[in-house]
C-alpha positions as CSV (number, residue, x, y, z in Angstrom):
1,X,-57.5,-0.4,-54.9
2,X,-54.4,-1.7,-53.7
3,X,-54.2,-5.6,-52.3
4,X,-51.1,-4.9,-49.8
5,X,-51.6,-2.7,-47.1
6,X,-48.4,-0.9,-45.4
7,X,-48.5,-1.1,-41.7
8,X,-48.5,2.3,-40.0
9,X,-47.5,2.9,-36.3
10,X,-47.9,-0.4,-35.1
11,X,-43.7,-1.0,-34.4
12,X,-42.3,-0.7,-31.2
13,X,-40.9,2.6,-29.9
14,X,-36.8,3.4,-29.5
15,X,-35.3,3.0,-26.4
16,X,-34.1,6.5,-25.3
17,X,-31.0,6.7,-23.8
18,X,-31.0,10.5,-22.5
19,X,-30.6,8.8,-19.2
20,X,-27.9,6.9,-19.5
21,X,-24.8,9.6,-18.9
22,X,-26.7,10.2,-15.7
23,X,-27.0,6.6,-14.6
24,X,-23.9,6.4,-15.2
25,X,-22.2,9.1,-13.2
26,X,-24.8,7.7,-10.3
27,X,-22.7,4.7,-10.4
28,X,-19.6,6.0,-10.6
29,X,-20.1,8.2,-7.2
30,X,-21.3,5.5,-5.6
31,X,-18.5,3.1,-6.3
32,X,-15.8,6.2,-5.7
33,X,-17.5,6.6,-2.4
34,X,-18.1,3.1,-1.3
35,X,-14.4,2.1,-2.7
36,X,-11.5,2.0,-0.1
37,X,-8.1,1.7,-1.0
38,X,-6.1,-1.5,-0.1
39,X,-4.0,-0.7,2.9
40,X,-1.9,-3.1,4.7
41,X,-2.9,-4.4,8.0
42,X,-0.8,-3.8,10.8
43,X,0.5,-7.5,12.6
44,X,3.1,-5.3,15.0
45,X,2.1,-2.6,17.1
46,X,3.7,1.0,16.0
47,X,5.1,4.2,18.0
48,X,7.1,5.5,15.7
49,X,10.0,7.6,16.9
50,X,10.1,11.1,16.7
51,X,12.7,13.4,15.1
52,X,13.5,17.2,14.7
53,X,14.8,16.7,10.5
54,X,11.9,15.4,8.9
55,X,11.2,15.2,5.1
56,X,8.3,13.8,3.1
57,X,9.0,11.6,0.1
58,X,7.5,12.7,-3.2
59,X,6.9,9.8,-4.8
60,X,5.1,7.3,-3.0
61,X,4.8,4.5,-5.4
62,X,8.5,3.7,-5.5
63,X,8.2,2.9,-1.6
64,X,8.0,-0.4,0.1
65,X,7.2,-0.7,3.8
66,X,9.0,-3.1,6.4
67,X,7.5,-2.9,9.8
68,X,9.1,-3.7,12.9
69,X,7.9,-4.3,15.7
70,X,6.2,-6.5,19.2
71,X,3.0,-8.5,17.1
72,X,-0.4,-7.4,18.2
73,X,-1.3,-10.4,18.9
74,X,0.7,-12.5,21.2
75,X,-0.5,-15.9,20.9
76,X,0.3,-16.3,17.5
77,X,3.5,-15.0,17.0
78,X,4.7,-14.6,20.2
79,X,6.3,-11.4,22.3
80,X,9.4,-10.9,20.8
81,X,9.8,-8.1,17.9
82,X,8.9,-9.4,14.2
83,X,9.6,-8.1,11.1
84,X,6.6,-7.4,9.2
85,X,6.4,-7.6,4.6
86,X,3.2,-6.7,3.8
87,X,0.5,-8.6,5.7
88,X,2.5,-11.3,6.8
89,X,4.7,-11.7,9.6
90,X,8.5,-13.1,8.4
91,X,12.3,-13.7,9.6
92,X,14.7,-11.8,8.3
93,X,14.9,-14.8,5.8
94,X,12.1,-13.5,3.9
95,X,13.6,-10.3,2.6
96,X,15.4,-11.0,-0.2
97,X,12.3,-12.6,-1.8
98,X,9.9,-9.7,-0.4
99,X,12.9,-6.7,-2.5
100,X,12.8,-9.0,-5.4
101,X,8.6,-9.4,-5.8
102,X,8.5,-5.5,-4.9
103,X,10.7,-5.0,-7.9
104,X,9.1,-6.8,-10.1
105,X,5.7,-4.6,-9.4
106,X,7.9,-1.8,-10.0
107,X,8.8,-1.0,-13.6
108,X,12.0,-1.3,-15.4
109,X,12.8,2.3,-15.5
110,X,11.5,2.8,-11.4
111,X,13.7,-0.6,-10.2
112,X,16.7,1.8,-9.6
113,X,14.8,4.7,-7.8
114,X,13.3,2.0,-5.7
115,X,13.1,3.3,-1.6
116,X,12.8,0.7,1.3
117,X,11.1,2.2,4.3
118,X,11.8,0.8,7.7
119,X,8.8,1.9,10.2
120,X,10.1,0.5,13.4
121,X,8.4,0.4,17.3
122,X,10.9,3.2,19.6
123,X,11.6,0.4,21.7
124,X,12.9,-2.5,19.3
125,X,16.5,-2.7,19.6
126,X,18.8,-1.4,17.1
127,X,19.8,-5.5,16.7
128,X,16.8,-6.5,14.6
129,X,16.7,-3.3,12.5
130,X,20.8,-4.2,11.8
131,X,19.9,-7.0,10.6
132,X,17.4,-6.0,8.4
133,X,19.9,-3.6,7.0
134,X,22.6,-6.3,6.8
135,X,19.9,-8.5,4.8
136,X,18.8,-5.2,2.1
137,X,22.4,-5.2,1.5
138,X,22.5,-8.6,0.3
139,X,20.1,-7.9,-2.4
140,X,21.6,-4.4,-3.3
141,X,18.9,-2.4,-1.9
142,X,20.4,0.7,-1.0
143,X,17.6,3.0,-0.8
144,X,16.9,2.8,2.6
145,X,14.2,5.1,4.7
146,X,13.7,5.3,8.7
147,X,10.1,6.7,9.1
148,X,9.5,8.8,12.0
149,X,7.0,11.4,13.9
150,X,7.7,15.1,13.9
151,X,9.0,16.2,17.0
152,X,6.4,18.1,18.9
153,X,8.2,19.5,22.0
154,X,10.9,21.2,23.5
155,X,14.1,19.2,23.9
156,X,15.1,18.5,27.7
């Protein structure tokens, strides 16, 4: 006769974790579908001129939008065409600071490959946009891009 007695079957069971790649992927659809990515509000309203060359730029990550444009809303900023960095309405003041914290995103080896794109409204005058140029020049941004439509009709 023995005086200690080994305990038999009365531990708690494993937790299994067969489940687990599939929870996992559940959550990873989800999110992938659920997720949207950050896209910049437009502030000025947009009719982008059309144009017979047009060519698409391969690398989008080296681009930085300026908008140009009347402001959607009226009140606020008024009726006259603003320049637009990002989500917030500027002068042409703002730019040099708006090229320099876009470089800094970029990386070392990208500063140099670095394209501005101007996405202007057809009927702003060529005035603003000038001095938008005039201002990227300042800053030695050279790399400059005029987005526009494809041109869908005959010419007359």
């Amino acid at each position: 006769m023995s005086k200690f007695k080994k305990k038999r079957g009365k531990g708690t069971p494993g937790i299994t974790t067969a489940s687990l790649p599939d929870i996992i992927f559940m959550l990873l659809f989800f999110f992938m579908v659920v997720t949207s990515m950050r896209d910049t509000t437009n502030l000025v309203k947009l009719s982008l001129p059309s144009a017979s060359e047009v060519k698409k730029i391969e690398n989008k990550e080296l681009v930085s939008y300026i908008n140009i444009g009347v402001p959607v809303n009226p009140e606020l900023h008024g009726t006259a065409p603003r320049i637009q960095l990002n989500d917030a309405i500027s002068g042409k003041e703002g730019i040099p600071l708006f090229v320099e914290q876009e470089r800094v995103k970029k990386g070392e080896a990208k500063r140099d490959k670095m394209i501005m794109s101007l996405k202007a409204d057809e009927e702003v005058t060529m005035g603003i946009i000038t001095d938008v140029k005039q201002e990227l020049r300042k800053v030695n941004q050279l790399r400059i891009n005029y987005q526009a439509g494809q041109r869908t009709g005959e010419l007359k």
